[in-house]
PASEBA-1860 file (N, C-alpha, C; in nm, 3 decimals):
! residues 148
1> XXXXXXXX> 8.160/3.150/17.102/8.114/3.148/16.965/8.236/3.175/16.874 ~ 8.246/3.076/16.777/8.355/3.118/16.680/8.352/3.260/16.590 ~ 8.447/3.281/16.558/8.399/3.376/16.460/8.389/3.335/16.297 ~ 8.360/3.350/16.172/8.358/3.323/16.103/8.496/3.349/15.998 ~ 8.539/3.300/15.961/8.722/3.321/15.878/8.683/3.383/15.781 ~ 8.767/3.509/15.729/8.763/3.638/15.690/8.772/3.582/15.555 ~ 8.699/3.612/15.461/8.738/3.577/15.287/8.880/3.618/15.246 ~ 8.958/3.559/15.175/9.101/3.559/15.176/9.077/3.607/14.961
9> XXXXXXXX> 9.117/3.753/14.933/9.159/3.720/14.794/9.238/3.758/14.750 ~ 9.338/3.677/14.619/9.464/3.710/14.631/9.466/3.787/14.460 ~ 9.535/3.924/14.440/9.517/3.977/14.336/9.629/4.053/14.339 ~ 9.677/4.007/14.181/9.798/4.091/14.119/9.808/4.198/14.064 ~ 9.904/4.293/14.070/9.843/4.452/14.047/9.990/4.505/13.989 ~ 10.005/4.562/13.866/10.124/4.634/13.809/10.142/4.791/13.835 ~ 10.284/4.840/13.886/10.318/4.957/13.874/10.380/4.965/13.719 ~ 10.351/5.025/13.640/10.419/4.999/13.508/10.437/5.161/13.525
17> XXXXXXXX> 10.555/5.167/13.463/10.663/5.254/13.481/10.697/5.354/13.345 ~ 10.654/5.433/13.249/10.738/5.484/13.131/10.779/5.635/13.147 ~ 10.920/5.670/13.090/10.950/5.772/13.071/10.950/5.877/13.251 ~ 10.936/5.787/13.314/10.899/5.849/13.461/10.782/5.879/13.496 ~ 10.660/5.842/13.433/10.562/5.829/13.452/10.487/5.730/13.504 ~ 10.442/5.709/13.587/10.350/5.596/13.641/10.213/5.588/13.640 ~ 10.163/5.455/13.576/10.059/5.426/13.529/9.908/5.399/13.657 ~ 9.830/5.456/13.669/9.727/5.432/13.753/9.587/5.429/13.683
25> XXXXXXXX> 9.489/5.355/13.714/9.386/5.321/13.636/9.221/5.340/13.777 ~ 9.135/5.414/13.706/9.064/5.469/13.776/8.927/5.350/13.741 ~ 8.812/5.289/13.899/8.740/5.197/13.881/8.633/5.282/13.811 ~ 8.546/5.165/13.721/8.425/5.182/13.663/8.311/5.224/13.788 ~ 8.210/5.314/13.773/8.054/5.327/13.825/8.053/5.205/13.956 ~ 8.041/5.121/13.818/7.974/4.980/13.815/8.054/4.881/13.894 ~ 8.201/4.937/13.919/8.263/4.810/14.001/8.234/4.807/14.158 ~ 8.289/4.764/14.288/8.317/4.776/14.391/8.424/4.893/14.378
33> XXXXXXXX> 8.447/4.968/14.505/8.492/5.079/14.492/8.481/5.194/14.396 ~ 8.377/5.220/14.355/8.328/5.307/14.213/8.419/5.438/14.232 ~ 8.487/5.438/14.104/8.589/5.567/14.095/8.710/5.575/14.181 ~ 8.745/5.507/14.254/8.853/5.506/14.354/8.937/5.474/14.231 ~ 9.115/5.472/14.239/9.201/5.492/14.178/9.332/5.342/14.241 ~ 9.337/5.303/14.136/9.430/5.163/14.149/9.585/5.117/14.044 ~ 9.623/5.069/14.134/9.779/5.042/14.001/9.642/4.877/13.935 ~ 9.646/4.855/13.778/9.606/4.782/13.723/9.641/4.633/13.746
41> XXXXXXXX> 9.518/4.514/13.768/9.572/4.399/13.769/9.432/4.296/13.811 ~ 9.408/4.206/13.862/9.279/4.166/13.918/9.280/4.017/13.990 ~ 9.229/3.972/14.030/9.198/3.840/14.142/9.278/3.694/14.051 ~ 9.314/3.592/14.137/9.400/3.539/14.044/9.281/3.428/14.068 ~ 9.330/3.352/13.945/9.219/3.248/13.893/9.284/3.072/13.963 ~ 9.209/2.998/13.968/9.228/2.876/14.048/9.379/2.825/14.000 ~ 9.472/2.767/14.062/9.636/2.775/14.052/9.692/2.771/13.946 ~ 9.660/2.981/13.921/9.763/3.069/13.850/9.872/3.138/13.965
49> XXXXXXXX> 9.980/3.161/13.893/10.108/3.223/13.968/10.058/3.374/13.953 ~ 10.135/3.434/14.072/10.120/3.574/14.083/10.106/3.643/13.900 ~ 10.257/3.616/13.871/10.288/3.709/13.714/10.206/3.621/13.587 ~ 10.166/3.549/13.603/10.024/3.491/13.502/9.946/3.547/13.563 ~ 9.907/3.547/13.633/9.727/3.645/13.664/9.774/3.798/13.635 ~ 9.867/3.868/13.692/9.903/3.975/13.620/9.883/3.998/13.477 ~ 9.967/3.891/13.404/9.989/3.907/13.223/9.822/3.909/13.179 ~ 9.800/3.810/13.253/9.614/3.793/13.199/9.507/3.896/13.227
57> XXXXXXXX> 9.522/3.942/13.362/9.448/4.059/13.349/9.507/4.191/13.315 ~ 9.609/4.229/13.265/9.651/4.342/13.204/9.583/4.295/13.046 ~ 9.581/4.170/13.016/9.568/4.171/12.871/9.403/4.169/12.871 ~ 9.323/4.115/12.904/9.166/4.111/12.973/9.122/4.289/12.962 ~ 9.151/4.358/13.077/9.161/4.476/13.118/9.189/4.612/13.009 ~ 9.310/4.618/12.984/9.365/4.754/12.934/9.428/4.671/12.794 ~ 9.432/4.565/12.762/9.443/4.503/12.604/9.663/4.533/12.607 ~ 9.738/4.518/12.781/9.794/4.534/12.715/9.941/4.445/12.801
65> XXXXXXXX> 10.007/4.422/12.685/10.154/4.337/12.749/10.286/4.404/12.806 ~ 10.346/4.367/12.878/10.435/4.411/13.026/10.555/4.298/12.999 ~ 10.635/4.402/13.039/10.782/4.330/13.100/10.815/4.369/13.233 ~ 10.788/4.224/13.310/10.805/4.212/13.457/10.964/4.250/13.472 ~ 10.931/4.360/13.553/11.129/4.364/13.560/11.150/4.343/13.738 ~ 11.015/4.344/13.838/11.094/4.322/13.985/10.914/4.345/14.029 ~ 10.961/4.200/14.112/10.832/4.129/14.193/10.854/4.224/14.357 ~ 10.752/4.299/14.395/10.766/4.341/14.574/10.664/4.232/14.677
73> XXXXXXXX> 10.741/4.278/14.777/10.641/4.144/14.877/10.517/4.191/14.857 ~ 10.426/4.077/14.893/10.280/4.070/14.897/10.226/4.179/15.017 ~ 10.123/4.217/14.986/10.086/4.306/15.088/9.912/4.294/15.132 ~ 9.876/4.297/15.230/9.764/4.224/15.292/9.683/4.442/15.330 ~ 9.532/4.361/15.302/9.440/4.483/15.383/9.329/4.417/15.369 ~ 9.279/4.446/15.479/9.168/4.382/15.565/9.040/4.470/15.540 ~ 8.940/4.493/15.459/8.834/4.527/15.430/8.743/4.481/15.537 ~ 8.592/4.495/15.568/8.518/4.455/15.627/8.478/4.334/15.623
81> XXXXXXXX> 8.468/4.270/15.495/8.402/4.147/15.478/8.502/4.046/15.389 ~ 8.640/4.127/15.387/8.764/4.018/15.290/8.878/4.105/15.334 ~ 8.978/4.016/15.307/9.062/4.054/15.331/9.151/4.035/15.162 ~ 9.221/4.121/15.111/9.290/4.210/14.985/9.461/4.168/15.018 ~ 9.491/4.029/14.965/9.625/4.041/14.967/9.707/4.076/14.821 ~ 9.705/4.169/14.789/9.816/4.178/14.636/9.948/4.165/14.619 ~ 9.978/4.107/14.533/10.104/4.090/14.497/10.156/4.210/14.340 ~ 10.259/4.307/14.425/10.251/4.420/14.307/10.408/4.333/14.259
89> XXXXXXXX> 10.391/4.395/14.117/10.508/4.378/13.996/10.558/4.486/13.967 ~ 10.698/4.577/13.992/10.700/4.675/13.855/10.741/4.602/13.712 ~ 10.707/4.711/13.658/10.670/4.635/13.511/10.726/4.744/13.411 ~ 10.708/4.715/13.305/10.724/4.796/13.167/10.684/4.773/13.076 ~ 10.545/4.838/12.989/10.465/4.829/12.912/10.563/4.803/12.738 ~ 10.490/4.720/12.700/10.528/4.665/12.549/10.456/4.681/12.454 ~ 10.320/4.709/12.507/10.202/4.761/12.424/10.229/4.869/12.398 ~ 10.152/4.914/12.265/10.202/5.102/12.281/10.090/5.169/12.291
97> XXXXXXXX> 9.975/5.091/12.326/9.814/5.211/12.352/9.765/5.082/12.485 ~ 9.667/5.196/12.546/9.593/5.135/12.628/9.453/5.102/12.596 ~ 9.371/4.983/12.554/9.244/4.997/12.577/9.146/4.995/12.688 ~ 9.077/5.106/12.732/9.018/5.058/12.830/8.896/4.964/12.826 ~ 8.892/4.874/12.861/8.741/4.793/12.870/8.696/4.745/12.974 ~ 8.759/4.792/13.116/8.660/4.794/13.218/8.627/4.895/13.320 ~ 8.790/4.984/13.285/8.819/5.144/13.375/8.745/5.269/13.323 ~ 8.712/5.319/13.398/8.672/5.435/13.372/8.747/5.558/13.312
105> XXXXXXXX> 8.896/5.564/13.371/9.014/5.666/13.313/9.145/5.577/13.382 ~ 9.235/5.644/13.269/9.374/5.596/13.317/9.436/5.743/13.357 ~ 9.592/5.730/13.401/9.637/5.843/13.415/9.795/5.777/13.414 ~ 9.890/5.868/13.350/10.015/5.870/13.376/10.057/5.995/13.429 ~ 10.114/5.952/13.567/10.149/6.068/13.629/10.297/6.034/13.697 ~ 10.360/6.126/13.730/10.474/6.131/13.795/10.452/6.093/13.944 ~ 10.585/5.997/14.005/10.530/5.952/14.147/10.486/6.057/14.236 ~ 10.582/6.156/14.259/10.491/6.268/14.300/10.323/6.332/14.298
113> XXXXXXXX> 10.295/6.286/14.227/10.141/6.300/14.233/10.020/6.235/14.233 ~ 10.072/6.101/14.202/10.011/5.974/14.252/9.949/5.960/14.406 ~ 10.027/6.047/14.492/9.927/6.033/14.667/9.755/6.149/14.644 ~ 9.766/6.240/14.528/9.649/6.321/14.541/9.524/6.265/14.481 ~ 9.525/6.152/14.399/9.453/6.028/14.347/9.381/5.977/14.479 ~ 9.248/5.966/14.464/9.175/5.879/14.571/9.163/5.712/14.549 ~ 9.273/5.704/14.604/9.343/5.538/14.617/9.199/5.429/14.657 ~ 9.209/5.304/14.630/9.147/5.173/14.693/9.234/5.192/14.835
121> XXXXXXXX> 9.161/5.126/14.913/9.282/5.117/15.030/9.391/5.045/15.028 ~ 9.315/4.886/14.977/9.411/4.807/14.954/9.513/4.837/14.890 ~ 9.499/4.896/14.789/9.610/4.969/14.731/9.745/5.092/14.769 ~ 9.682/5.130/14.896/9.770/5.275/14.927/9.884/5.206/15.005 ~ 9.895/5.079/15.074/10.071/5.021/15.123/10.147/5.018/15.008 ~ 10.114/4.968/14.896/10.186/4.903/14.767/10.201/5.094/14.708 ~ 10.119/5.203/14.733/10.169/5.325/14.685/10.281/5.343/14.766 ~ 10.256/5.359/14.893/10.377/5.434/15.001/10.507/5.346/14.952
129> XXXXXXXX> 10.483/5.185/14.908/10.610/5.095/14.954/10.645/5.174/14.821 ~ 10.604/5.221/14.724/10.658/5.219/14.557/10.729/5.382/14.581 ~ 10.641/5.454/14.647/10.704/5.567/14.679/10.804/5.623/14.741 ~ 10.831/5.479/14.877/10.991/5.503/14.932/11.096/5.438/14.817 ~ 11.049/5.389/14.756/11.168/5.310/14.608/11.201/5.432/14.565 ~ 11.102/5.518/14.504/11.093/5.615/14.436/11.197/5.743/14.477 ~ 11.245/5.785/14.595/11.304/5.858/14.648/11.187/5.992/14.664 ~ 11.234/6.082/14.628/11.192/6.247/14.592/11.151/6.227/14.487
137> XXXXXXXX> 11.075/6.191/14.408/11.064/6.211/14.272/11.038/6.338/14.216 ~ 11.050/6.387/14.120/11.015/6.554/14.088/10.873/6.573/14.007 ~ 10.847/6.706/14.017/10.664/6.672/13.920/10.651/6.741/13.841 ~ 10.497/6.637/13.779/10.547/6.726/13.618/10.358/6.714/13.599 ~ 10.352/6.706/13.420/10.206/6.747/13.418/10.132/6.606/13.415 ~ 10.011/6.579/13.467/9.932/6.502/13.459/9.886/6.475/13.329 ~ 9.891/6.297/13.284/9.796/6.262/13.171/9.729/6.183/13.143 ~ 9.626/6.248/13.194/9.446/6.166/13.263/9.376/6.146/13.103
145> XXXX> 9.337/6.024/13.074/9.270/5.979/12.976/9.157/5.944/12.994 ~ 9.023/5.969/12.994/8.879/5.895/12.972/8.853/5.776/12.918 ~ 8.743/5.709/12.918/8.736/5.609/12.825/8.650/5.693/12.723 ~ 8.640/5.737/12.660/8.550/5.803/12.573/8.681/5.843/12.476
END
């Protein structure tokens, strides 16, 4: 008996970077993974490039524009019923506020404290890979925003 071929989806996701702070965005109730914690970005649309589906859903998402400064390899995780390949960007925000309109909270935190965040899974290779870039980083105070 064959087996059935694993759903394949491919989604772009930004580390955006300020002042030594790194940007992480926490899921809605209402999404898949409710409340789990993600670098920002979403599923790419029928043949868009990695950094267009990025620009589009940062602007969709959090209302906001990025300067791609360095593309990392794609990184694959295998869920039960799909398989999660993302393609992360670091980046650097050009916007100067975040709106949220689909997250529940954002947070800028120092890399150091980004592993105590309850990650997507898919998401936690693209933390570790950002975190060996990162060296030692040093820590500082958390700044967790609501949507409210």
């Amino acid at each position: 008996m064959a087996e059935k071929p694993v759903k394949q989806i491919k989604v772009s996701c930004a580390i955006i970077r300020r002042k030594g702070f790194t940007l992480a965005v926490q899921r809605n109730v209402g999404m898949s993974l409710p409340l789990k914690w993600e670098f920002p970005g979403g599923k790419f649309e029928k043949g868009e490039t990695p950094e267009a589906c990025l620009r589009r859903e940062l602007k969709e998402e959090l209302a906001l524009s990025v300067q791609v400064v360095e593309a990392l390899e794609p990184m694959a995780h295998a869920y039960q019923t799909q398989t999660v390949i993302l393609y992360p960007f670091i980046c650097r925000m050009k916007s100067k506020e975040i709106v949220l309109r689909e997250h529940a909270a954002f947070a800028w935190l120092m890399p150091s404290q980004l592993p105590a965040l309850e990650w997507a899974d898919a998401d936690r290779p693209v933390l570790d890979a950002y975190l060996k870039m990162c060296g030692n980083p040093r820590s500082g105070n958390p700044d967790i925003h609501d949507g409210s």
